[in-house]
C-alpha positions as CSV (number, residue, x, y, z in Angstrom):
1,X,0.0,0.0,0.0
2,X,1.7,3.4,-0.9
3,X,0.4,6.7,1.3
4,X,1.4,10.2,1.5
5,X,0.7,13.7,3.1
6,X,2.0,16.6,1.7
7,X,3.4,18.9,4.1
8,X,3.5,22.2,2.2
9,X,3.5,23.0,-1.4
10,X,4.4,26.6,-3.1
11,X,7.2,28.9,-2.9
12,X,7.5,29.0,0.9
13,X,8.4,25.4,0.9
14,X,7.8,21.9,-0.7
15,X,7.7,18.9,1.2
16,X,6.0,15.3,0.9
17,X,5.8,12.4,3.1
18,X,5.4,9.1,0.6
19,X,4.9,5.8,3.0
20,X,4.7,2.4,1.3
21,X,3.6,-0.6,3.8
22,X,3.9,-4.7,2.5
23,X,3.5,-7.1,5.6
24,X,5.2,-6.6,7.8
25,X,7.3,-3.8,6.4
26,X,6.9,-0.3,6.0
27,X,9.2,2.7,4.9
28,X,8.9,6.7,5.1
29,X,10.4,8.6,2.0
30,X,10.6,12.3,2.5
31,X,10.6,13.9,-1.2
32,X,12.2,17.7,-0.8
33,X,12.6,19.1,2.4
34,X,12.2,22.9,1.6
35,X,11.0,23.8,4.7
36,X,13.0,25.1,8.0
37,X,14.0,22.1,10.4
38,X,11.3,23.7,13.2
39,X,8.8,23.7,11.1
40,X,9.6,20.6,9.6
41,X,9.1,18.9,12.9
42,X,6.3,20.7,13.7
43,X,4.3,19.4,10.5
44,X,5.8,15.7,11.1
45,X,4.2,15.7,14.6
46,X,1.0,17.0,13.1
47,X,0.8,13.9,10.5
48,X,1.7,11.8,13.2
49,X,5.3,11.3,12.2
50,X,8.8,11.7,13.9
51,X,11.6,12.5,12.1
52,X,13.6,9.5,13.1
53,X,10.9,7.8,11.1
54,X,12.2,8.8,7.7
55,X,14.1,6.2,5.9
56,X,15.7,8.7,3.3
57,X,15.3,11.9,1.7
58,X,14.7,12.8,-2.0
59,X,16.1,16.3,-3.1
60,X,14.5,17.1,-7.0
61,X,16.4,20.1,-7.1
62,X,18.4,23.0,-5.2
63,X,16.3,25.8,-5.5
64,X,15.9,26.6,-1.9
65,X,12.0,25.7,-2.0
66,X,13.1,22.5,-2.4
67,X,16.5,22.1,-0.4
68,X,15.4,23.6,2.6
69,X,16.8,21.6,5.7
70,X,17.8,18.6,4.0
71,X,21.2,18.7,4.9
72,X,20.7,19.7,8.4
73,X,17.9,16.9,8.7
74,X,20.0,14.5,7.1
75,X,23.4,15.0,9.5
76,X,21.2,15.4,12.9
77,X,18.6,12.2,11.6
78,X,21.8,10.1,9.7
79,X,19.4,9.8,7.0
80,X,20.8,8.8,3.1
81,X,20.0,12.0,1.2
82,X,19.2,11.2,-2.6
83,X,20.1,14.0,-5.5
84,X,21.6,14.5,-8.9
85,X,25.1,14.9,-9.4
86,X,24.0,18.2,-10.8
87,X,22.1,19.5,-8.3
88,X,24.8,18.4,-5.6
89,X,27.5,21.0,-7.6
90,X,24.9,23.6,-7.8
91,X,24.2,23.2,-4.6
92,X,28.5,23.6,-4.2
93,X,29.4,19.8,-3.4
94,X,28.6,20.3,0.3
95,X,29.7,17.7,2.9
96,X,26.9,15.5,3.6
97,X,28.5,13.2,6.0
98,X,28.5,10.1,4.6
99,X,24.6,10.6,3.9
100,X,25.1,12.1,0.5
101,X,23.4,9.4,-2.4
102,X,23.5,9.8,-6.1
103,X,20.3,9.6,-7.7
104,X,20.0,9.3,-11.8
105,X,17.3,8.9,-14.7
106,X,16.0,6.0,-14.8
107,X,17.9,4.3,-11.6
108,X,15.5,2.5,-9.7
109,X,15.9,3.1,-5.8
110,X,15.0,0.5,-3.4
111,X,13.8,1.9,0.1
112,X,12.3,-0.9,2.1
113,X,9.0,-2.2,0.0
114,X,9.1,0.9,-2.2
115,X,10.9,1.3,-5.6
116,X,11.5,5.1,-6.4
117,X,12.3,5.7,-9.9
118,X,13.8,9.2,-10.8
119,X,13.6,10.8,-14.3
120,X,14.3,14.3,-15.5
121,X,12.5,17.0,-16.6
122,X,12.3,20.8,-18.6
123,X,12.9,23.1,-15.7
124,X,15.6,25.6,-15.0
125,X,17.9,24.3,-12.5
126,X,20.9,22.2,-13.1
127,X,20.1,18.2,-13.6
128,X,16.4,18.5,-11.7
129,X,14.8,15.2,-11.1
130,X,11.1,13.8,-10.3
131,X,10.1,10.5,-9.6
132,X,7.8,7.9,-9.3
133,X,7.0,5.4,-6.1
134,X,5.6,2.1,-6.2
135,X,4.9,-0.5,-4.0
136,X,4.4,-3.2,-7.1
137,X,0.9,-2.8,-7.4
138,X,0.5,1.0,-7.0
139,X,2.3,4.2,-8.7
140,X,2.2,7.4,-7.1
141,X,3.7,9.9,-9.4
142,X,5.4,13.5,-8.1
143,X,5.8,16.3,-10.5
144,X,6.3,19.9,-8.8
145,X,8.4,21.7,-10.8
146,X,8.7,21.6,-14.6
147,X,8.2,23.9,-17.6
148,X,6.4,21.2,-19.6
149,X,5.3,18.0,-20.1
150,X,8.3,16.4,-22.3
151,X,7.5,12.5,-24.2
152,X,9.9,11.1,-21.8
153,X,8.1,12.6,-18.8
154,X,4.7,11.0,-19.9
155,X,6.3,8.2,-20.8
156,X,7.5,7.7,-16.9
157,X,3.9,8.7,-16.0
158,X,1.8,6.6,-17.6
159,X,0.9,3.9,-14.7
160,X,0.6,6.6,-12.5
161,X,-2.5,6.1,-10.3
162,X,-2.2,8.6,-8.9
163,X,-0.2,12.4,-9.2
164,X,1.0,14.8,-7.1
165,X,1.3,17.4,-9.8
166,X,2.4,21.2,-10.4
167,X,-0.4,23.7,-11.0
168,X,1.4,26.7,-10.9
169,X,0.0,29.3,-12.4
170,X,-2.9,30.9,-14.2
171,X,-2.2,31.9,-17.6
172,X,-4.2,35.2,-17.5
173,X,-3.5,35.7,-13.9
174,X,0.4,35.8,-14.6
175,X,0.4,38.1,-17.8
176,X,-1.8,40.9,-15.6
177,X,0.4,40.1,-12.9
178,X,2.8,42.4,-11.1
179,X,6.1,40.2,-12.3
180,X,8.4,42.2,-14.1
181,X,8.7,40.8,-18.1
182,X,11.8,38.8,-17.6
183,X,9.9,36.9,-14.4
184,X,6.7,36.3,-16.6
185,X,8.9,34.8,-19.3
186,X,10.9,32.8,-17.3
187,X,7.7,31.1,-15.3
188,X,5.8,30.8,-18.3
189,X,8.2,29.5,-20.2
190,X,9.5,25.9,-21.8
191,X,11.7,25.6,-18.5
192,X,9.9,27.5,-15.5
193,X,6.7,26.0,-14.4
194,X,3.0,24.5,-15.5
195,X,0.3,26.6,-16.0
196,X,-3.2,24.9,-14.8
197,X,-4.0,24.6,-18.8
198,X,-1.1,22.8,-19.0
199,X,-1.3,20.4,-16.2
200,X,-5.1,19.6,-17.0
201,X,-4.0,18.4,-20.9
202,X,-1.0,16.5,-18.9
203,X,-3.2,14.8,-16.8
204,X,-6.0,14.2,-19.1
205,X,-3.7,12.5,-21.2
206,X,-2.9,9.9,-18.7
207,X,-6.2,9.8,-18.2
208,X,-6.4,8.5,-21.4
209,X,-4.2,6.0,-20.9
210,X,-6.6,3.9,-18.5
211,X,-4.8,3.7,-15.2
212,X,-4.7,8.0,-13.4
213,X,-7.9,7.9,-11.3
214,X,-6.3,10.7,-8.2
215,X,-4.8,14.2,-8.4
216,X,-3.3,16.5,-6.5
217,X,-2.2,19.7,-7.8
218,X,0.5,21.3,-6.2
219,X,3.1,24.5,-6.4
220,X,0.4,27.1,-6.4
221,X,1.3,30.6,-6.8
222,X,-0.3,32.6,-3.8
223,X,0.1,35.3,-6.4
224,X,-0.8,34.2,-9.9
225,X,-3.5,31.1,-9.0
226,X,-6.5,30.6,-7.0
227,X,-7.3,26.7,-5.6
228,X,-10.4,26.9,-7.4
229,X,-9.0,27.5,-10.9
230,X,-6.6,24.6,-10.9
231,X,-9.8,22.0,-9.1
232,X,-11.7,23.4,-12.0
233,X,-9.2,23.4,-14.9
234,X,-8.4,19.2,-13.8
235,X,-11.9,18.4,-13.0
236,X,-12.8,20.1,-16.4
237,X,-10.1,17.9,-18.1
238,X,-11.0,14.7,-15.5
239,X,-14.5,14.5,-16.2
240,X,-14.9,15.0,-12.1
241,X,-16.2,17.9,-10.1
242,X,-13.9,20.1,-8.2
243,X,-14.7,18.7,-5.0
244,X,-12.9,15.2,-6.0
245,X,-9.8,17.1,-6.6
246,X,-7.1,17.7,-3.6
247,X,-5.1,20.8,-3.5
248,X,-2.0,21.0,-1.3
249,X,-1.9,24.1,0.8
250,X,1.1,25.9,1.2
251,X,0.6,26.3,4.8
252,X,-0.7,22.8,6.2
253,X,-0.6,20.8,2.6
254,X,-3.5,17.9,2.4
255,X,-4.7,15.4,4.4
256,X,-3.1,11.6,4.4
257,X,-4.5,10.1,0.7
258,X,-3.8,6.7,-0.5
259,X,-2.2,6.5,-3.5
């Protein structure tokens, strides 16, 4: 059985508890960590979770959203800490302790009854990753930051069941926006991040492909989204109603779902 809680989605700070349970095993994969180490512990306790309970960490990218306390979680916790090669040297090669684990596309990552499979994707940092959890039976995919949907990224989604997926932005909110030009282009472009148009045709397209029946969108801009234009854009492209789509919150993120 694969769970998860997200703990926080959007600029302030991205993090996601996936848990994957077979017998008499279970495991606790923390995917980004962008979040101060207080607070951190804080929402853990609230989903019922210690740190201590984390059996490793998944870092998609450095931007700071995303990196938070990783490294500080990871040295206090002894916890491996999975990333790219790239993002490690954008990130300046810093000392992990021992913790530090290379993660590449397409390398499957065993963590207790739970394969994690990273991939790449269009977004502008140096060798960003997302990936995809499965317990064998179920696959929860993750896709937070990315400036559009590539083939190879909806080739490595299609048996998701179920996706945590970017929702960033508005398309009309953006361009009337306050963002200076060079912002506007740089979210809205081929490498910055998915408009809800976008995410609804991503998703609709898996859809399509027989096995996507949950979504949660994620990474909404406080400033250039609204919850209820991203439920209805994917409900619109689901064939649901708004009310069967999730929405993490920046501030608490969503309730525990099962993949």
């Amino acid at each position: 059985m694969i769970r998860f809680k997200n703990l926080g989605s959007g600029s302030s700070g991205n993090a996601t508890v996936v848990q994957a349970r077979s017998g008499a095993g279970m495991s606790h994969l923390l995917v980004d960590c962008g979040l101060g180490i207080r607070e951190l512990d804080k929402r853990l306790r609230a989903a019922g979770m210690m740190a201590d309970q984390i059996d490793a960490i998944f870092v998609t990218h450095e931007h700071g959203d995303h990196i938070g306390c990783a490294r500080q979680l990871a040295l206090r916790e002894r916890i491996p800490v999975w990333m790219s090669e790239g993002t490690h040297a954008a990130l300046g090669h810093p000392d992990f302790g021992g913790m530090l684990r290379i993660a590449f596309d397409g390398m499957p990552i065993e963590i207790g009854p739970m394969q994690v499979e990273p991939f790449t994707v269009p977004h502008d940092a140096r060798e960003p990753l997302q990936l995809t959890c499965t317990d064998g039976d179920i696959r929860l995919g993750l896709l937070t930051d990315l400036g559009h949907a590539s083939a190879h990224v909806m080739r490595k989604l299609s048996d998701c069941h179920t996706l945590v997926l970017e929702c960033n932005h508005d398309e009309a909110m953006l361009a009337a926006s306050s963002y200076p030009p060079f912002l506007k282009r740089r979210v809205g472009g081929a490498y910055g991040h998915l408009a809800n148009s976008a995410a609804a045709a991503l998703a609709q397209s898996l859809l399509a492909a027989g096995k996507l029946r949950q979504v949660m969108a994620a990474h909404l801009s406080e400033q250039n989204n609204r919850p209820e234009l991203a439920r209805q854009a994917l409900a619109d492209a689901l064939g649901c109603t708004p009310a069967d789509i999730h929405v993490a919150d920046p501030a608490r993120g969503g309730d525990w779902l099962t993949a």
